[in-house]
C-alpha positions in Angstrom: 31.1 -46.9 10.7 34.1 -45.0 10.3 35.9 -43.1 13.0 37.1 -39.0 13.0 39.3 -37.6 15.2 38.0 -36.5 18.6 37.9 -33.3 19.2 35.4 -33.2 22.4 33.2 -35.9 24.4 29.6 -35.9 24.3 26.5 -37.2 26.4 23.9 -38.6 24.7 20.1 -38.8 26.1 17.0 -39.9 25.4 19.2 -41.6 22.6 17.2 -43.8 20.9 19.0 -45.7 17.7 21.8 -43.0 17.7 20.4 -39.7 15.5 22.2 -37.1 17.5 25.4 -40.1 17.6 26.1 -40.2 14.2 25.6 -36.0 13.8 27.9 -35.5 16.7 30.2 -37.9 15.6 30.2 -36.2 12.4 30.8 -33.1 13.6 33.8 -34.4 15.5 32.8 -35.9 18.7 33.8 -38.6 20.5 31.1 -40.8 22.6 31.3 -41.1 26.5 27.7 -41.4 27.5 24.0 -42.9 26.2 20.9 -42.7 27.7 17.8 -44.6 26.3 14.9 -46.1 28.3 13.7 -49.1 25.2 15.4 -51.4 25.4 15.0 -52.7 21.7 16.4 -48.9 20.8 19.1 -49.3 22.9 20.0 -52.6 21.8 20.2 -50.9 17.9 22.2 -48.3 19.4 24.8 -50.5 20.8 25.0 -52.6 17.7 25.7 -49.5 15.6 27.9 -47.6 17.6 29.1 -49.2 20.9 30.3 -52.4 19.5 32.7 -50.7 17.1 34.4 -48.8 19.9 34.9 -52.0 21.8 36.8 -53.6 19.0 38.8 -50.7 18.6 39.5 -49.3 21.8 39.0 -51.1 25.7 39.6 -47.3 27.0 36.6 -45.8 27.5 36.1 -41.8 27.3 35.7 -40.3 30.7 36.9 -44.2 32.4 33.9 -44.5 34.7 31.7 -46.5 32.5 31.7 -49.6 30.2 30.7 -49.4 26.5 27.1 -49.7 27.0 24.0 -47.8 26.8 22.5 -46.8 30.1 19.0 -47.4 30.8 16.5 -44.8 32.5 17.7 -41.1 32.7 15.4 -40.6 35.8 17.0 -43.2 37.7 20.3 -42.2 36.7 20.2 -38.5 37.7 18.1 -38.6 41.0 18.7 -38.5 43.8 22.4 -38.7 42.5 24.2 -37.5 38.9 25.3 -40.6 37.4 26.3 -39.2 34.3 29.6 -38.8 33.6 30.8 -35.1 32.6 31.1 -34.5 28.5 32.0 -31.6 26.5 28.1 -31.6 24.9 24.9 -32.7 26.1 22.4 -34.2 23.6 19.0 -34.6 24.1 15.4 -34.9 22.1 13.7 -35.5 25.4 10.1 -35.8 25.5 8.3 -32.5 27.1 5.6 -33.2 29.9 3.8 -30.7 30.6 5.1 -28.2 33.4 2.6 -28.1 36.2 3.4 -24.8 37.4 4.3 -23.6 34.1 4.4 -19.3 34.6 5.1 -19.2 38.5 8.5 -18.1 37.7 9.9 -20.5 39.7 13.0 -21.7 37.3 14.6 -24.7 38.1 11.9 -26.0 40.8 9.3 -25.5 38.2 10.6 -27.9 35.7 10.3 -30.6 38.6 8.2 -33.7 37.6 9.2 -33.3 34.4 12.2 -35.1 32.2 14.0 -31.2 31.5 14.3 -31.3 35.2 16.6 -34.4 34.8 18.1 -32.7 31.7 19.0 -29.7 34.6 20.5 -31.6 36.8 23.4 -32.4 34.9 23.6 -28.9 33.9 23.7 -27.6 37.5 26.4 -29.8 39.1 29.8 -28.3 38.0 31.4 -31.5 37.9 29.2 -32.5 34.9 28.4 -29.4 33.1 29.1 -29.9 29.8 30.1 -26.5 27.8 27.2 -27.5 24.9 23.9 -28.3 24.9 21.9 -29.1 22.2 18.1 -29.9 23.1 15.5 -31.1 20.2 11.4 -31.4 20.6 8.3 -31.1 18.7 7.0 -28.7 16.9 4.5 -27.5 19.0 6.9 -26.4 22.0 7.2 -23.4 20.3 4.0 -23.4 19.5 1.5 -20.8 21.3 0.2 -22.8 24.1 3.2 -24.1 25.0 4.9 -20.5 25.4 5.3 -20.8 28.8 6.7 -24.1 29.1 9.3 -23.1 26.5 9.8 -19.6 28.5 10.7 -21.8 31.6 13.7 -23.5 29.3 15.0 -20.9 28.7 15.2 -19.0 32.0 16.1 -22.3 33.5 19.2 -22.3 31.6 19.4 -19.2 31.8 20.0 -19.2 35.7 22.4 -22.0 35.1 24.5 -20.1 33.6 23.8 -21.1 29.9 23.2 -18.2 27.3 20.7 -19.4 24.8 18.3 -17.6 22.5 14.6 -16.3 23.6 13.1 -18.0 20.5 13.9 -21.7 19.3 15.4 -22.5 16.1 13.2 -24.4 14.5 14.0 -26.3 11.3 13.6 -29.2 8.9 15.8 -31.5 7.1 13.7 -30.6 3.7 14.9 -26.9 4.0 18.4 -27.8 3.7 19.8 -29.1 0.7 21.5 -32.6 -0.2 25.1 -31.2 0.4 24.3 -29.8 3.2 23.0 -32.7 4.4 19.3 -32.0 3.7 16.4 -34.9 3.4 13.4 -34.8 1.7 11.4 -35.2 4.5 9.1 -32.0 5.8 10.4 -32.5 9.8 10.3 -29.2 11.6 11.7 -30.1 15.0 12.8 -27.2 17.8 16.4 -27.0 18.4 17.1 -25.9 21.8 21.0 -24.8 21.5 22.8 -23.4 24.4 26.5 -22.6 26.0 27.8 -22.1 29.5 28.7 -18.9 30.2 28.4 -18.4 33.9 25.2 -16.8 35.2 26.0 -13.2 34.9 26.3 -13.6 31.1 23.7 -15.8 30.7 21.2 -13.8 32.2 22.4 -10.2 30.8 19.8 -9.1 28.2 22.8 -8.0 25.6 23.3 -11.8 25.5 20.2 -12.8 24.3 20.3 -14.0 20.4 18.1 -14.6 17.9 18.1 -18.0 17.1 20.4 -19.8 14.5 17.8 -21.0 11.9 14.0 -20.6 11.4 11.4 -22.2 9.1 12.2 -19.1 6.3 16.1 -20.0 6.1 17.4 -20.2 2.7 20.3 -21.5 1.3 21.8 -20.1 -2.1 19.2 -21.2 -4.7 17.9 -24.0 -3.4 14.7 -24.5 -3.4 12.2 -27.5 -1.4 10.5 -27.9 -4.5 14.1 -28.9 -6.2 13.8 -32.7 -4.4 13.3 -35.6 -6.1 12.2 -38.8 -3.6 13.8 -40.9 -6.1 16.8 -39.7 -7.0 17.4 -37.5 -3.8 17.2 -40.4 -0.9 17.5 -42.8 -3.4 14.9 -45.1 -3.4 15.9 -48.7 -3.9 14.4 -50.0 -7.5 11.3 -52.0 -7.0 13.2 -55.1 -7.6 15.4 -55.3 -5.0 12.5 -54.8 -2.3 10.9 -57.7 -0.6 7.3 -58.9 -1.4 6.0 -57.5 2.1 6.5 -54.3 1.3 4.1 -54.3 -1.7 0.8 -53.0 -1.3 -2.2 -55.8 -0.8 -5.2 -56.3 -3.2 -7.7 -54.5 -0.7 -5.4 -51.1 -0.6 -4.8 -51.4 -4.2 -8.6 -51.2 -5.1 -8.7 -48.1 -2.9 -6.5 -46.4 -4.9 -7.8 -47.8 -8.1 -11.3 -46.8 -7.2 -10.2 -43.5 -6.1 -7.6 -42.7 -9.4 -10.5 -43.7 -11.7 -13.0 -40.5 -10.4 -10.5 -38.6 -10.0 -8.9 -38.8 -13.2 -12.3 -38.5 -14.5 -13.1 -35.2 -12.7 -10.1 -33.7 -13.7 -10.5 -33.8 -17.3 -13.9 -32.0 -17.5 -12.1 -29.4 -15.4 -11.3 -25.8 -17.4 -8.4 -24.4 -17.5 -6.4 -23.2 -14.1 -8.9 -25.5 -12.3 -7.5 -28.4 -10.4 -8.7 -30.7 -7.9 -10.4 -29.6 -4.5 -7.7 -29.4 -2.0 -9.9 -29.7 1.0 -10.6 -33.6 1.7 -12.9 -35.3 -0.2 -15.3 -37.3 1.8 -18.3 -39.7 0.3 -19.9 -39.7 3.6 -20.8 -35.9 2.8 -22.2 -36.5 -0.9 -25.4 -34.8 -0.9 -27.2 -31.7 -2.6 -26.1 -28.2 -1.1 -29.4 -27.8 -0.1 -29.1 -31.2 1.9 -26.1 -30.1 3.4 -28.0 -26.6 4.5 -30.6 -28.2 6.1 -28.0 -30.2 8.0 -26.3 -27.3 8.9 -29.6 -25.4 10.0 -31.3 -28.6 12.2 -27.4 -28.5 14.0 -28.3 -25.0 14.8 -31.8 -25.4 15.9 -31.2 -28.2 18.6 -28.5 -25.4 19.9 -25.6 -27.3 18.9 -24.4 -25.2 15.8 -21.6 -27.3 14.1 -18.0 -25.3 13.9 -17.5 -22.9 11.0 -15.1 -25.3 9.7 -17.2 -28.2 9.6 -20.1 -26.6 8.4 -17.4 -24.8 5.3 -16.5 -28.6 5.0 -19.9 -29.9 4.2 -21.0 -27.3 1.9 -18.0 -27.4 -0.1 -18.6 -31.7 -0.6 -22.0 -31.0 -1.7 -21.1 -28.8 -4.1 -18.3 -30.8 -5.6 -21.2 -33.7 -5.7 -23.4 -31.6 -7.8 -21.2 -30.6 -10.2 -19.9 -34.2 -10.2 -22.5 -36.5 -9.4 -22.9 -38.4 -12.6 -19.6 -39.6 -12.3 -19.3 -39.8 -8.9 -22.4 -41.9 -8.7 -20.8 -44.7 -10.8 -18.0 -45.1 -8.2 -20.3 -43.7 -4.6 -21.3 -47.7 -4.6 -17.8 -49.0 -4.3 -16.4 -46.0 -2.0 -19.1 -46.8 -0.1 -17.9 -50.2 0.9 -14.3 -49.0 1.8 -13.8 -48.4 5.8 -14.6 -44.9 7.1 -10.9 -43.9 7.0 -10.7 -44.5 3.4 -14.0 -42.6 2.1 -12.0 -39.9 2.6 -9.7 -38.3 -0.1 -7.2 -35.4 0.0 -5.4 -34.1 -2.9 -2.1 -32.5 -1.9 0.0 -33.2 -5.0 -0.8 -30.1 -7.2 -1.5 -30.2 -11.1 -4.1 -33.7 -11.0 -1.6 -36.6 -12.1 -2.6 -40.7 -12.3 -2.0 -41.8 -8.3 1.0 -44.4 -9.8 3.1 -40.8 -9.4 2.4 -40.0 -5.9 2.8 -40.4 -2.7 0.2 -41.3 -0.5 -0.2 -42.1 3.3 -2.9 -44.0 4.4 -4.2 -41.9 7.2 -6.5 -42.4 10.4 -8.2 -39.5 8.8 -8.2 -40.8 5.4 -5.8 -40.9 1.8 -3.8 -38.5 1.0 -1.8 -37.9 -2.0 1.3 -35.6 -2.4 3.3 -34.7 -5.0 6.5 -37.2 -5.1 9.3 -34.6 -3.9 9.6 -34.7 -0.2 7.3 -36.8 2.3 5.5 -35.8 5.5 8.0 -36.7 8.7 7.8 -39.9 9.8 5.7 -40.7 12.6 6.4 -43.7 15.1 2.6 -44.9 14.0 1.9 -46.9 10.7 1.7 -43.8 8.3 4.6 -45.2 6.3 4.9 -43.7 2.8 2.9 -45.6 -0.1 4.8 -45.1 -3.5 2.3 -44.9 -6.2 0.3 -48.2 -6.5 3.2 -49.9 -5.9 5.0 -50.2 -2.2 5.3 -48.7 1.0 8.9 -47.1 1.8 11.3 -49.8 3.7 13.1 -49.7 6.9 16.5 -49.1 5.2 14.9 -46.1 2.8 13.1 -44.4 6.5 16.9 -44.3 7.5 17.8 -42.4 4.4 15.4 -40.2 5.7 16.5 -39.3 8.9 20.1 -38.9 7.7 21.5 -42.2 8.6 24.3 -44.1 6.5 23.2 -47.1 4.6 26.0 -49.0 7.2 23.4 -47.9 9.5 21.8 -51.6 10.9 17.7 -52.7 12.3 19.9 -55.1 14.7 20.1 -55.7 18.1 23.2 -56.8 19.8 22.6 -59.6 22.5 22.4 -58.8 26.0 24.4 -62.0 27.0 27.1 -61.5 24.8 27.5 -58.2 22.9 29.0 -59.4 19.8 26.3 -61.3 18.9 22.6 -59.6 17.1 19.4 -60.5 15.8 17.8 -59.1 12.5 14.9 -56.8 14.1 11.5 -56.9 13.1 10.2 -53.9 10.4 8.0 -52.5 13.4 9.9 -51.8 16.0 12.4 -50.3 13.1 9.3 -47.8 11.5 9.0 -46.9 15.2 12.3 -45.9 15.9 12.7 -43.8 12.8 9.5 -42.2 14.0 10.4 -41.2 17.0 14.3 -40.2 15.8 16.0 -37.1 15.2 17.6 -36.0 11.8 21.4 -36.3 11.4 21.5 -33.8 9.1 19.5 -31.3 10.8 21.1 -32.0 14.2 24.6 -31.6 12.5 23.8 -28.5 10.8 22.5 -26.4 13.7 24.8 -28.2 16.1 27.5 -26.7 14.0 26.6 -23.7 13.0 26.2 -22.6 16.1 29.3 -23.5 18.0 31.1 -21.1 14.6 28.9 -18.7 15.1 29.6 -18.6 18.8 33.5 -19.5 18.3 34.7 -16.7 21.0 32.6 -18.3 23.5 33.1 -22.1 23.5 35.8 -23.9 24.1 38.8 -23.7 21.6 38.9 -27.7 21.3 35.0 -28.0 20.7 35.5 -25.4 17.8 38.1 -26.3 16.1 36.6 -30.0 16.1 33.7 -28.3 14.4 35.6 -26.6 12.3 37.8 -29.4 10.8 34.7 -31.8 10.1 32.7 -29.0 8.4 35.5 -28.9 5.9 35.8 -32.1 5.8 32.4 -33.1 4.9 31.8 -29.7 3.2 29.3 -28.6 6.2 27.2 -31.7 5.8 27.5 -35.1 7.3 27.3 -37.5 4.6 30.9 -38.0 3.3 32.3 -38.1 6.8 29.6 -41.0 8.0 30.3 -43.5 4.5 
């Protein structure tokens, strides 16, 4: 990895393998704290980006602490702050539910929670960090989770932070490739905030809108403008290893399941495409069947949901209209697990399945058109390329932003020069449960620009000089 100049110091928590690292080292920063609980994450992490600092530097940022990732951020921040003070605070910390969520209660209602360890950094002056930059799930900012994101925000609020009412929520897919986009649909909340002391903080004219939403746009591009192959890139078929390559059992899935589809698709008229809503053999039976189904359901007073019943209806018909084909192949679907008797069509116009995507699903197949891919999940969902392969390890990093000097090792505990290979698990796991560079580097710096007269000069202007640098986007700085 190569090094920028430092323009500010920054804390990193709930760190994993290093997403919000290699964005805020991007963007200018210079490393002086990481928090992360695995220990196989943390071991990547060090290999990465600790163990290059060591061999170019024995003075460590803030002088307190040895190059090393720190274990459990619970531990570390009660009853004492351990955390050494930083310029800007990282974190994609996992949200709890808040037990007295709507109490008003601020700070002593985030208690029992990990944002209440996140706070206590934040309220002790001698470690306040002027940034903060906070990522989660979708669903905090979803609608039953409005008060536990209402209690962020006056919680930083009354520590003196000024920070929007609404997240930014955003995905590397919206952004494009210079930028430092992804094709990968990951919509993420960004939490962003600044210390301005609480009188500020809390004064209504403070309260912004926040710096990017789902409907952003960018010039002319466009999501539907990515290409998986030439975008990430993916690596040519030849230069991946045989265990990535599909089985003879998962092939015949999506043999058996190209074959009636293709075949349903060409008796189709025109502007007619394939059912979107899933396909499911277990529901192949008349409409009149399906009624009766529907009706006994209602009759022993347990009336199925509107959705389920929409569900059945709409299989039975598709088998009617279908059936003579669909009985030729009902014999061999039939033999498949439960998960895969189930089919969904997401990829448009029909095409053969060889130029998809598909994700073998607890809830069945599904099949997308080959632009961008769902996000990554720390479950086995990976990506199945046509008939072929699943994505690799090293192409799941391409994904999430991460240089291809970006390592799956794991430098020794005994002596930290040392690594071992890790396993592909562990690695589809990590990239699961990471955050996007390229996101995290774009909201992280737009907003310290957009809120230049407010943050410290040194913060901005190390902002500033890496956005021009790297042209606002991460890549050429992190090669």
């Amino acid at each position: 990895m190569c090094s920028t100049p430092s323009g500010f110091t920054f804390s990193d928590l709930f760190a994993g393998v290093g997403g919000f690292h290699a964005a805020m080292h991007a963007a200018g920063g210079r490393w002086a704290f990481a928090s992360e609980i695995d220990p196989h994450a943390a071991r990547v992490y060090d290999y990465n980006w600790l163990r290059p600092l060591r061999a170019s530097t024995t003075e460590h940022p803030n002088g307190l602490q040895e190059f090393k990732v720190s274990g459990d951020i619970v531990t570390l921040t009660d009853p004492v702050v351990q955390v050494p003070h930083a310029d800007v605070l990282t974190a994609g910390f996992p949200c709890q539910p808040f037990s007295k969520s709507g109490k008003q209660l601020g700070m002593d209602e985030t208690r029992g929670t990990l944002f209440w360890n996140i706070a206590r950094i934040l309220q002790d002056e001698a470690t306040r960090p002027s940034v903060v930059l906070l990522e989660n799930v979708r669903n905090l900012a979803g609608p039953k989770h409005q008060q536990t994101f209402a209690t962020i925000v006056r919680t930083l609020r009354q520590l003196g932070y000024r920070t929007a009412s609404r997240p930014a929520v955003f995905s590397p897919h919206l952004l494009p490739p210079e930028l430092g986009g992804r094709p990968q649909v990951r919509e993420r909340v960004f939490i962003l905030a600044h210390y301005v002391g609480n009188a500020a903080a809390e004064d209504p004219a403070n309260f912004d809108n926040p710096i990017v939403t789902p409907k952003s746009t960018f010039g002319d591009w466009k999501k539907t403008d990515w290409d998986l192959a030439r975008h990430l890139p993916l690596d040519p078929d030849t230069d991946v290893g045989d265990r990535y390559e599909l089985d003879s059992t998962e092939r015949k899935w999506i043999e058996t399941w190209d074959g009636l589809l293709t075949e349903v698709a060409e008796r189709l008229g025109p502007g007619e495409r394939l059912p979107g809503f899933p396909i499911w053999s277990d529901d192949f039976r008349s409409v009149e069947a399906a009624a009766d189904l529907i009706e006994v359901a209602e009759l022993r007073g347990e009336p199925l949901p509107a959705w389920k019943a929409d569900f059945l209806i709409k299989n039975a018909r598709f088998y009617e209209r279908h059936a003579d084909i669909i009985d030729r192949y009902r014999m061999i679907i039939d033999g498949f697990p439960a998960s895969r008797r189930k089919f969904e069509w997401q990829a448009g116009s029909h095409r053969p399945l060889d130029e998809t995507i598909m994700h073998f699903r607890p809830s069945g197949i599904r099949a997308k058109r080959p632009d961008y891919v769902p996000a990554l999940v720390a479950i086995t969902q990976t990506t199945v390329l046509g008939t072929r392969r699943r994505l690799t390890p090293r192409e799941t990093a391409r994904l999430q932003g991460l240089p291809d000097t970006f390592e799956f090792r794991q430098s020794d505990d005994t002596n930290w020069d040392d690594y071992v290979t890790q396993k592909d698990a562990p690695s589809y796991k990590q990239m699961g449960n990471g955050v996007n560079v390229g996101a995290a580097f774009f909201v992280f710096s737009r907003y310290v620009l957009e809120h230049a007269d407010e943050i410290p000069n040194h913060i901005v202007e190390a902002v500033r000089a890496a956005s021009d640098q790297g042209r606002r986007g991460p890549d050429s700085i992190l090669s």
